[in-house]
N, C-alpha and C positions, 0 to 999 in steps of 0.2 A: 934841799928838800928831797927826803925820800921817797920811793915811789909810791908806795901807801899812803904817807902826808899828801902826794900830787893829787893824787886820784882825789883823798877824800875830800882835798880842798876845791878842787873841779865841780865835785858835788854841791861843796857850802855855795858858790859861788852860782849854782845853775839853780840852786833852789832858792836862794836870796835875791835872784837879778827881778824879776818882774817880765823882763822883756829879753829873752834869748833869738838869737839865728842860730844856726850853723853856716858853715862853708864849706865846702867837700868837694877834695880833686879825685886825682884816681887813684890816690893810695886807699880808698875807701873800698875801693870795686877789687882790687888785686888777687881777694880771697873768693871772689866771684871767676876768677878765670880768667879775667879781663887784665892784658898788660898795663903797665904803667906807660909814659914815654919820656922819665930825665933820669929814672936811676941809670949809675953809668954800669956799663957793659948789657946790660938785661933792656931799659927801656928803649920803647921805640925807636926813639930820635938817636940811639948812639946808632943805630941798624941806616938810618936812610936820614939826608937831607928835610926836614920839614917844610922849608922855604920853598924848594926844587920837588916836592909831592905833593904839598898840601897846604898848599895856598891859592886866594884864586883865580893870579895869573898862569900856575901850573895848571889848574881844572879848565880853565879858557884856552890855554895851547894845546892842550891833547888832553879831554877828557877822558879818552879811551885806556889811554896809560893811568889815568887818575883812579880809577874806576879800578883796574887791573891792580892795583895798590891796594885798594882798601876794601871793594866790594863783599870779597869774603869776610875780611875781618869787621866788618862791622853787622855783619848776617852773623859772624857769632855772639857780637854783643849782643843782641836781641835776643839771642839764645841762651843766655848767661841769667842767673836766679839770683837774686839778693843773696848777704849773707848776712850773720850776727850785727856786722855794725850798720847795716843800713835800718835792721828790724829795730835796734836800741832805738836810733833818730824816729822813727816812728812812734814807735814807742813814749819818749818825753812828749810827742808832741800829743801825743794821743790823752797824756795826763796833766797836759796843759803849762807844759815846763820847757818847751819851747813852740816858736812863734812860725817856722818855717824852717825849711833849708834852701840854701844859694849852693847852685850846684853850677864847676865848671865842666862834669861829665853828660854824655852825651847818651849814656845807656839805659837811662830811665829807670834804673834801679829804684831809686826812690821811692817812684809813686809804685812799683812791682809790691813793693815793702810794706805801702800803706799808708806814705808821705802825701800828705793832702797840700799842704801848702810846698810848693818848691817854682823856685827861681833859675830857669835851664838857660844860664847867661851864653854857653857856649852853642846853641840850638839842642836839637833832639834828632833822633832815625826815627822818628814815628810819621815824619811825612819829607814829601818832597813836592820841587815847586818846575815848572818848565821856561828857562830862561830867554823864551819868544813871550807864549802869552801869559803866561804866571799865572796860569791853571797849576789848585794843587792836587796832590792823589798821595794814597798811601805811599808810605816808603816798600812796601807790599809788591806794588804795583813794578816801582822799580823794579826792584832786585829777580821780580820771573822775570821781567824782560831783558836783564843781566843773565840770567842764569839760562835760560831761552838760548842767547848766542846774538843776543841785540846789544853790542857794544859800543857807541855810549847807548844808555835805554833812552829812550824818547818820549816825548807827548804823544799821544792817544787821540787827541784832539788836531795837533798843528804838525806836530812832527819835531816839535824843536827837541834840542837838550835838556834831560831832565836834571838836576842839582840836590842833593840831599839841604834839608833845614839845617843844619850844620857851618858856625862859625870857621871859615878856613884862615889860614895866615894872610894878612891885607886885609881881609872885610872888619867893616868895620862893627862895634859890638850894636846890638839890638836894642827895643823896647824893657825887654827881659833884665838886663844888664842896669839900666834905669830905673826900670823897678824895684832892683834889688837894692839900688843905691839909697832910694828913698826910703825903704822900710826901713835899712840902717840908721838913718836919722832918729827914729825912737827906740833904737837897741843899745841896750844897759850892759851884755857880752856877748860878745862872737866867740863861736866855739868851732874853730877851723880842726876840720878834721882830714886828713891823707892828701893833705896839696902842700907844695914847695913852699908857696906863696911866693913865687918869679916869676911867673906869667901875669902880665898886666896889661890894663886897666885891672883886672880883677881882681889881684892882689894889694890893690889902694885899700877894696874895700876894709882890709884887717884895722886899716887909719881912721877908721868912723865910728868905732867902738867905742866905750868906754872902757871897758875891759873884755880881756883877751884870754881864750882858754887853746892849748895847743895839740893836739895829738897826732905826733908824725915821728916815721923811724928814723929820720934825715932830719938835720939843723936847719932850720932856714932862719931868713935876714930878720924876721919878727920876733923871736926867743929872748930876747932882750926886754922887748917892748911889753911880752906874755906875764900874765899874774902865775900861771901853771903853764909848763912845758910836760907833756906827757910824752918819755919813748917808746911806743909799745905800739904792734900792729892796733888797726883801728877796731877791732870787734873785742880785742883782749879790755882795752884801754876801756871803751865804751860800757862792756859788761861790770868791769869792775865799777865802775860810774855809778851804773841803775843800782848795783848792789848797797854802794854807799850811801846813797838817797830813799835806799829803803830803812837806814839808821838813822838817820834826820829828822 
């Protein structure tokens, strides 16, 4: 199938399902300024250990080094503005042609976007919790008293360690992650957009579909399994999408 057949059959299939998700890794965000972390040489994980920084028996032996890792970069996330493909996801949902998005990103693009419905299976930086009394506070909160010279930042309240909402390596997945599982039970196609799908549990969910729509610059283990494989960054792929459902 040629890329113009993929696209427009992506189309047929998102206007004929009834019941659409999405699923969206960080191939989605890429064009937002935000790295990825498994393309090799460029993503995160080839630069540093994951296991050994961001997991959280690393945030439990030295937070302070945890922090020292990622605190900036995730002050840029929050600084980073949707782009094309996240406004598209909005978009379908906004015209009723899809049902949500399941996001394993942590940058809140989505809902920046105008995504109403979304599933933050991997947490969010929009808060953090104190792991004495689980008092929560903005993630706001944190990062002045990071940026202050309070390394780890602390509670307000107790003094304990503060922890970002954020799934690390070892915790185990959330409420969120369940949720999303369930809604897939009445979805007709998942429409995985800028994830590997090798990160799991969350990558089961592509197994819950009925059919499968793919948009990713990289092969993964699902492409087989996919009605449509689209290569193409996720904003190109997406536009062409809206465009072809306006001939529909």
């Amino acid at each position: 199938m040629n890329y113009e057949n993929a696209v427009r059959r992506a189309a047929e299939l998102i206007k004929g399902s009834g019941r659409t998700l999405a699923l969206t890794g960080a191939g989605i965000s890429t064009e937002s300024g935000i790295p990825d972390f498994r393309s090799p040489g460029t993503g995160l994980w080839s630069r540093m250990d994951p296991v050994k920084v961001a997991s959280s028996e690393a945030f439990l032996n030295d937070p302070a080094a945890f922090y020292r890792a990622f605190a900036e970069l995730w002050h840029g996330y929050r600084q980073a503005r949707p782009n094309d493909a996240h406004y598209a996801l909005a978009r379908l949902e906004k015209e009723g042609l899809l049902s949500g998005v399941i996001t394993q990103n942590i940058d809140g693009l989505h809902q920046k976007a105008g995504s109403r419905a979304v599933w933050e299976v991997h947490g969010n930086l929009r808060t953090c919790r104190c792991l004495s009394c689980s008092q929560s506070f903005p993630f706001d909160f944190l990062w002045e008293k990071y940026r202050g010279g309070e390394n780890p930042p602390r509670c307000g309240e107790c003094r304990g360690v503060l922890r970002p909402n954020v799934v690390l390596f070892g915790d185990p997945l959330g409420g969120e992650f369940y949720a999303a599982a369930k809604a897939l039970e009445r979805c007709r196609l998942l429409l995985a957009v800028g994830t590997s799908l090798t990160v799991y549990p969350v990558a089961s969910l592509a197994q819950r579909a009925e059919r499968l729509v793919i948009v990713n610059r990289e092969p993964t283990p699902y492409d087989g399994r996919a009605d449509v494989v689209i290569r193409d960054s996720a904003s190109k792929a997406l536009a062409g999408i809206l465009a072809a459902l306006e001939k529909i």
